[in-house]
C-alpha positions as CSV (number, residue, x, y, z in Angstrom):
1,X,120.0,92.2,94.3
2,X,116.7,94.1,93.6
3,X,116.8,95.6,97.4
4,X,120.2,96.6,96.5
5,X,119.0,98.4,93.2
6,X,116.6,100.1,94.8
7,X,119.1,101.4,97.6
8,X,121.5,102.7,94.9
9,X,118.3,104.4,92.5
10,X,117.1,106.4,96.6
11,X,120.9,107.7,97.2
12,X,121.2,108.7,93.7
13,X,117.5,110.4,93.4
14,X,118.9,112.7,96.9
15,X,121.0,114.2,93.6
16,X,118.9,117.0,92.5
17,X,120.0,116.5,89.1
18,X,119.5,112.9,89.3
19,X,116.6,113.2,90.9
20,X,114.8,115.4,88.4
21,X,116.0,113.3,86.2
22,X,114.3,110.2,87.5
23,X,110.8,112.1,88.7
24,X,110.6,111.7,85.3
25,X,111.0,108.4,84.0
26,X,108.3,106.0,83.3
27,X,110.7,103.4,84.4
28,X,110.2,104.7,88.5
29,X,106.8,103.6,87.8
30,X,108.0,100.1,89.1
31,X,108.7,101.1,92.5
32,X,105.1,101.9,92.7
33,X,104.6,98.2,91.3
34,X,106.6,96.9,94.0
35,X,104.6,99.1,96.8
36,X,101.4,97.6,95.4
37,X,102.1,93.6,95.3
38,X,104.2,93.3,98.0
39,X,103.4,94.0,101.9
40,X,105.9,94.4,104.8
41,X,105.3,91.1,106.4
42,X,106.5,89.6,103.0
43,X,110.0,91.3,102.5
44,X,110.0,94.6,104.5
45,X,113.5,95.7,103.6
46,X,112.2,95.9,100.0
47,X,109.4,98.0,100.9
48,X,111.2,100.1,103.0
49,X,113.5,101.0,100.4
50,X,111.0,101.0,97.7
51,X,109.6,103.6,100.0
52,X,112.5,105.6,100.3
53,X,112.9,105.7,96.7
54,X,109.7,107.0,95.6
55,X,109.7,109.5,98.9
56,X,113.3,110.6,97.5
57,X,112.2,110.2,93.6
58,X,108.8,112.9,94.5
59,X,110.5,115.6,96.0
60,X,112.0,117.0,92.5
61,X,108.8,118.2,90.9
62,X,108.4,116.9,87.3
63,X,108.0,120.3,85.1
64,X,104.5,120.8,84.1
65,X,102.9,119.4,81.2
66,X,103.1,120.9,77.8
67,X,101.8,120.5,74.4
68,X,103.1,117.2,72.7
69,X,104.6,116.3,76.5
70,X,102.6,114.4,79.3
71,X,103.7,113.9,83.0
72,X,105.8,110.5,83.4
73,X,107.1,108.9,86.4
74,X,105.9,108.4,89.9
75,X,104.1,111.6,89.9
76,X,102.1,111.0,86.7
77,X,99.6,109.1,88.9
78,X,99.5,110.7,92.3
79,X,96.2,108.8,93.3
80,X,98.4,105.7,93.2
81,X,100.9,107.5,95.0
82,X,99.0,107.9,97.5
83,X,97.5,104.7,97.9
84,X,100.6,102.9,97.9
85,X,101.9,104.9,100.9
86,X,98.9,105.4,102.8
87,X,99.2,101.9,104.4
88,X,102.8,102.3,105.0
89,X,102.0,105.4,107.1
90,X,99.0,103.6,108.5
91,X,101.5,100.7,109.7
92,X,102.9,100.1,112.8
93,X,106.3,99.9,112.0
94,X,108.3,102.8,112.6
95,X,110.1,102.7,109.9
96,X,107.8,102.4,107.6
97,X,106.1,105.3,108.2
98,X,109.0,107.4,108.7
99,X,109.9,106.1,105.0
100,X,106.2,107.0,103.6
């Protein structure tokens, strides 16, 4: 069921209304989560489409920080961002890396 989640939140985040919308949330956070504690070995189709999500979810820039607003979402912490995706693209599965 989560695999399937996760599937639905990456088509809907190619939306650019949807996907602005999500950049945002602190709720996309938990894709990150997912990247983190799980590895590819483990449960690859949930990392490959925890992948996709976040890939999809980060290319709608949030709008910048302002007075009484702070960043949220996935792009709030881009030094995790990057560390969860560096070992996908360090990985030798294809599509992993293509999804990173």
């Amino acid at each position: 069921v989560l695999v399937k989640l996760i599937r639905v939140l990456a088509h809907l985040a190619m939306d650019p209304s949807a996907g602005a919308h999500l950049s945002e949330r602190a709720e996309a956070e938990s894709l990150l989560a997912i990247l983190e504690t799980c590895t590819l070995d483990q449960s690859e189709e949930l990392m490959l489409n925890a992948a996709a999500a976040v890939t999809n979810i980060t290319f709608y820039r949030a709008p910048p920080p302002t007075p009484g607003r702070d960043v949220r979402g996935v792009l709030a912490h881009p030094e995790r961002l990057v560390s969860c995706l560096t070992p996908l693209l360090l990985h030798d599965n294809e599509e992993a890396v293509v999804e990173a």
